[in-house]
N, C-alpha and C positions, 0 to 999 in steps of 0.2 A: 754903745751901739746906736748909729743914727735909725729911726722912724722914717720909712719916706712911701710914698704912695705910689702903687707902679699895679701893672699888670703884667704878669708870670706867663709864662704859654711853656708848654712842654712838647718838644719835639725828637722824632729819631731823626732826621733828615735835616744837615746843616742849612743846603739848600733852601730845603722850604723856609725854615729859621730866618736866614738872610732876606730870601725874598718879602718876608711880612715885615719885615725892622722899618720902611724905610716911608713913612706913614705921618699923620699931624689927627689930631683929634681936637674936639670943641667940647667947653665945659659951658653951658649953657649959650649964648650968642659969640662968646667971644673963640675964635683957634686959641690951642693953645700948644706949641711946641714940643717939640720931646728931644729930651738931652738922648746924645748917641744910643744905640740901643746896646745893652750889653748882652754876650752871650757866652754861656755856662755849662760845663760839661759835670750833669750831676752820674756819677758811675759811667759803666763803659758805654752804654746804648742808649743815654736820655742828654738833649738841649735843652738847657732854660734859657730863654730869651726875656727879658728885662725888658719892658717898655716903662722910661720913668719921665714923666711928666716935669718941665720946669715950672717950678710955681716960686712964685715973686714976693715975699713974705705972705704976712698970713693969713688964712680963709676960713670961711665958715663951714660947719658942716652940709650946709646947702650945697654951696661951692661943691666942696668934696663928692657929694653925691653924682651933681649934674659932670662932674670929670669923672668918673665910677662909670656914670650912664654912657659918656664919649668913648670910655675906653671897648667897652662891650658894645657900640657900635662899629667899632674899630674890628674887634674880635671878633664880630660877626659875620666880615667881608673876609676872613681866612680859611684857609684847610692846612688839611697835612699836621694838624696838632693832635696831641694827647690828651692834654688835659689846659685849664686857664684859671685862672682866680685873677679878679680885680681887687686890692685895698690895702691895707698898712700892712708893710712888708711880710707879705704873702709867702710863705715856706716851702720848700719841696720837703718831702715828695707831698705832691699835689694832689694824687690819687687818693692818698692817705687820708685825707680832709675830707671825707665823704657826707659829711651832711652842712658843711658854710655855704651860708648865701652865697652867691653869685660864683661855686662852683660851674664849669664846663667840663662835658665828658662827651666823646663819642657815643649817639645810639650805640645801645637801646638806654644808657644810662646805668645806673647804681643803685637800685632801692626807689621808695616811694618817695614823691614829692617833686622828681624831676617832670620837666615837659621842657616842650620842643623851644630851641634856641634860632640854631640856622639849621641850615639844609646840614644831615648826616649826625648834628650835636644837638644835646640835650644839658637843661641847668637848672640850678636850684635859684631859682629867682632872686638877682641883686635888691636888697632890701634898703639901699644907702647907707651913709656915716649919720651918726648921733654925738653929739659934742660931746 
């Protein structure tokens, strides 16, 4: 099983899916690309849409962070999602992961600890990668 760093978004509406795929984020000063976006039909009535960053051999945990922080900036110009997780190969179901950092849920949210994200979402604060 490859390891690869991505952010997950969960959608019911292909549509919306489609429309957020088509996107570039920044890992500190520099953009930094995204291989096609892929999208996944987890059961009958959930999208996972796959945002996976190309990364050009290897980075530090710094790195890793400041592309963590691009991508929930990224994430935070969307709607029409379910749920989102940014970092090393993020699983569905996603809802199920109710207390990792850098969970995304629609208000009102999950339990303690969440606060406000964008407008309508609420998250468990991205805490970064650690080598």
């Amino acid at each position: 099983m490859v390891a690869r760093f991505e952010l997950v978004v969960e959608f019911r509406s292909a549509q919306a899916a489609v429309a957020a795929a088509d996107r570039v984020v920044a890992a500190g000063n520099a953009p930094i690309d995204l291989h096609w976006p892929r999208l996944d039909r987890d059961g009958d009535t959930t999208l996972l849409l796959s945002v996976v960053p190309v990364v050009d051999g290897p980075r530090t945990a710094h790195w890793f962070t400041d592309l963590g922080n691009g991508l929930y900036r990224l994430l935070s110009d969307l709607t029409g999602y379910r749920a989102a997780l940014a970092g090393w190969d993020p699983l569905s179901p996603l809802r199920a992961r109710r207390q990792v950092p850098g969970l995304v849920l629609p208000e009102p949210g999950d339990g303690p600890g969440f606060v406000p994200f964008a407008r309508g979402f609420v998250w468990l604060p991205y805490r970064g990668e650690r080598q």
